[in-house]
N, C-alpha and C positions, 0 to 999 in steps of 0.2 A: 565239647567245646575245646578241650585239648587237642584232640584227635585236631579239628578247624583251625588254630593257630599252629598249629604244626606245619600244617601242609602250608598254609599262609606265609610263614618264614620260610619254608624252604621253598617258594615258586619266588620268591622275593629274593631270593639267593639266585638261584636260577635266573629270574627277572635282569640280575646287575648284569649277567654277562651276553643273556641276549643286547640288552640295552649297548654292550659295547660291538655288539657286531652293528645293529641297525645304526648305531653312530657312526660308525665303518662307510656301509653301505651307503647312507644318505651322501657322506661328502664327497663319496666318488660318483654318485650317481649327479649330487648338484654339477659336480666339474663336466659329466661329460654323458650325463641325460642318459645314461644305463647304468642297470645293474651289475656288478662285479661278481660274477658266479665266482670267481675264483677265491672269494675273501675268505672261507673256510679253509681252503687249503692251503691258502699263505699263510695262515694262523695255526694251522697244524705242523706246517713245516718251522715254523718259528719256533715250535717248544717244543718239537724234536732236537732244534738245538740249543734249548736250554735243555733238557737232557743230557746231551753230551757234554756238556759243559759240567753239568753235575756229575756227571761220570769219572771224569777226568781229574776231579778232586772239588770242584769250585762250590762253595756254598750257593744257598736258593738267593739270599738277599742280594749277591753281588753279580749272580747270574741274571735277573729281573733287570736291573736295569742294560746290563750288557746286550740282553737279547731283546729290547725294547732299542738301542741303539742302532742294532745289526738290523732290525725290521724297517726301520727307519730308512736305513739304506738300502735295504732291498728295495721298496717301494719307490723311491728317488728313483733308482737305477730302470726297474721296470716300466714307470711312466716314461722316462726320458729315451730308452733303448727300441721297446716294445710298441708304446700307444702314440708319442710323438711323433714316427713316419706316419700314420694312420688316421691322423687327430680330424682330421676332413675326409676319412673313407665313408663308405654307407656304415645302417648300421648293423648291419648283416656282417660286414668286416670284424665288427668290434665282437661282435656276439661269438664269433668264431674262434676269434681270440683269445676272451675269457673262457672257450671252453678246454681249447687247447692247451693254455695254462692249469685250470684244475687239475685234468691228466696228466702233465709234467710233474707237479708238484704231487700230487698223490700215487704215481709210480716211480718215482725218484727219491722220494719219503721211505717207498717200500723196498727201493734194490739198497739203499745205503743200512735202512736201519730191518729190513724185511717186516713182516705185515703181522708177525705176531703182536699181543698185544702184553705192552709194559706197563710197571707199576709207576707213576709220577709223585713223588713226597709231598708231601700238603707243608707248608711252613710254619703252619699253627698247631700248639699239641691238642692232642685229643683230648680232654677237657671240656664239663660241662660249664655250660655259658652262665654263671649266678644260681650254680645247683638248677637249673633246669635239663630239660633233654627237649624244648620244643626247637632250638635251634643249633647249630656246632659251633666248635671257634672256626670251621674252617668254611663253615657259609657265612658268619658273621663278619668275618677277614674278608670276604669275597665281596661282600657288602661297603663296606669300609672303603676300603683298595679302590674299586669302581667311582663311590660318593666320591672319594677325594679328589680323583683323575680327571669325574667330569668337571669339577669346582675347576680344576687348573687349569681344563682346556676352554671353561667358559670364561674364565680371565684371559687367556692367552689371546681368542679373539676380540676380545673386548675393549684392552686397556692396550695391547700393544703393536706397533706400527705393523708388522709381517705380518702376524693376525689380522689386522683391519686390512689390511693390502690382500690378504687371502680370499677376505669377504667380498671384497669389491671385484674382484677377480672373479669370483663365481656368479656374482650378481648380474655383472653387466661388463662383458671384458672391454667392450669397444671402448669404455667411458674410461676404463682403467687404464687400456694402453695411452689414451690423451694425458692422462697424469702422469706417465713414466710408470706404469708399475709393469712390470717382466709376465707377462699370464703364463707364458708356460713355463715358470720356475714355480708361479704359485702354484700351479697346476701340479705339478710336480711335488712340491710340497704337504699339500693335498693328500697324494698316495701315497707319501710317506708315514704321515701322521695317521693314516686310516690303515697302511699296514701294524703301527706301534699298537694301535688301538688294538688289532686285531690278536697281535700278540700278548697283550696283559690278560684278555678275552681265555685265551688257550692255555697262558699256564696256569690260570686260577681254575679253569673246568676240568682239565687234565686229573688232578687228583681224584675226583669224581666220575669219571667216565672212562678214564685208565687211557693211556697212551697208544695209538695203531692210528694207520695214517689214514681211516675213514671217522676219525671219531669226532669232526665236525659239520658231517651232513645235517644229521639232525638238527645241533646248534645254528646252523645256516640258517637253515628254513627256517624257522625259528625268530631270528633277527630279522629273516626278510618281513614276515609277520607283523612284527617288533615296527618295519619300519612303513610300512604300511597303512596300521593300525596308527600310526601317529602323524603321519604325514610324510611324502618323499621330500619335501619342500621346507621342511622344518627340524633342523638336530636336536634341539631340544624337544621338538615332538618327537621325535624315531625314542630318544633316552625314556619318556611317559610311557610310550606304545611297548619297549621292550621289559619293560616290568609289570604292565598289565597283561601281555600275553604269558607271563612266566606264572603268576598270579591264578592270571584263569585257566590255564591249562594243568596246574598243578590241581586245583580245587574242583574242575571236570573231570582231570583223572581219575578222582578222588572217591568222588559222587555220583558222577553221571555216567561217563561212558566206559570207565577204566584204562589203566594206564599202559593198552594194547593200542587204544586207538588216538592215543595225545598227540601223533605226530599227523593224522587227519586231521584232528582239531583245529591245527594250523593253519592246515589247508582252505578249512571248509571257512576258516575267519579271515583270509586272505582275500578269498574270491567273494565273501560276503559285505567287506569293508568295500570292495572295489565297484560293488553294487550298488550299493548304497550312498558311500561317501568316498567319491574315489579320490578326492582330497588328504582323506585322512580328518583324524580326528583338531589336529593341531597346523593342517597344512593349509597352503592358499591357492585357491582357484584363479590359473593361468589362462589370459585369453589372448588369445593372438587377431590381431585385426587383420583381415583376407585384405 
């Protein structure tokens, strides 16, 4: 039974930060009806440079928000530079793009900072959680950090006007430009926020998985899973689906297939969801009138 809550908290650790890639993913995918291969590696590159910034003297708590600002701006910059000439190409264009990116960002990762792999500090001390060992303070923190971030972003859209202007922008832009809202700044904004996301994503898994600039394939696929599993159609399902995949692929590892083959597992629950319910668990069935 220990052995069971053990792996339980930590696929539930695991769980928070897929959940923040598939949160990633979803709201660039609502903007522009594709996946973002590249969101791993702008989240890899992101806490490379909180790394250096740690290097350089600066504490982890005042580097978090810094490099959550800088991603910010990355993302702004990339929609607006990148996918803005493009926003009406096929989608073969776009596909191409995102791949092109990945490779930037993952060989530019490796000539600035080379492709060994580095230690990343955890901010939490090592310490049992209430005299236990089925969970760390630095999955528990990773749990925490996530809860709180999604709470603010489901207020952000909710209660206030750029938020609400965000949604309506994704929803239905034709309706939105009749109100004056800008679609491609919300669009814009958009990548911003789903690059930040992706950076709170990498520097909480980084202490875990050690720093090299392939260290979030895995966590990719993973959130794609994540978003899949919940719905492309629903942020708040991608956040369900990415802790249930963290969850059951931790407790598969565990039990069933071992933890060679968890990153099939993925797979086989990607293509299986898309079989079954290609909706998603949490997402809504789009019909287009011919």
């Amino acid at each position: 039974m220990e052995y069971f809550l053990q792996q339980t908290f930590s696929g539930m650790a695991n769980g928070a930060i897929y959940a923040c890639v598939a949160l990633a993913v979803v709201m660039i995918y609502q903007a522009i009806d594709h996946f973002n291969f590249a969101q791993g590696e702008m989240a890899m590159f992101s806490t490379f440079i909180a790394w250096q910034l740690m290097q350089w003297g600066m504490p982890f708590w005042l580097v978090f928000p810094v490099c959550i600002v800088i991603s910010f701006a990355g993302g702004v910059v990339i929609e607006r530079v990148v996918f803005g000439p493009i926003h009406n190409a096929p989608v073969l264009s776009h596909v191409i793009v995102f791949i092109a990116l990945f490779s930037i960002f993952n060989s530019l990762a490796g000539f600035i900072w080379e492709f060994t792999i580095k230690p990343f500090p955890s901010p939490f001390p090592e310490t049992d959680v209430l005299g236990t060992t089925l969970i760390s303070m630095h999955e528990l923190g990773m749990i925490g950090i996530v809860l709180v971030m999604l709470v603010m972003i489901y207020l952000f859209f909710r209660f206030t006007p750029i938020g609400l202007a965000m949604r309506a922008a994704a929803a239905n832009p034709e309706s939105a430009r009749l109100v004056g809202i800008s679609v491609k700044w919300m669009l814009s904004l958009g990548w911003g926020l789903a690059a930040a996301i992706g950076a709170v994503a990498g520097m909480l898994i980084a202490p875990m998985v050690y720093l090299e600039p392939n260290m979030m394939l895995g966590i990719l696929l993973y959130g794609f899973a994540g978003a899949v599993v919940g719905g492309l159609t629903s942020p708040g399902g991608a956040v369900v689906g990415g802790f249930l995949v963290g969850v059951a692929e931790n407790l598969a590892g565990a039990y069933v297939i071992g933890s060679e083959l968890k990153l099939t597992f993925a797979l086989v629950l990607i293509v299986g969801v898309l079989l079954l319910r290609p909706a998603g668990l949490f997402g809504r069935v789009v019909v287009n009138r011919v």
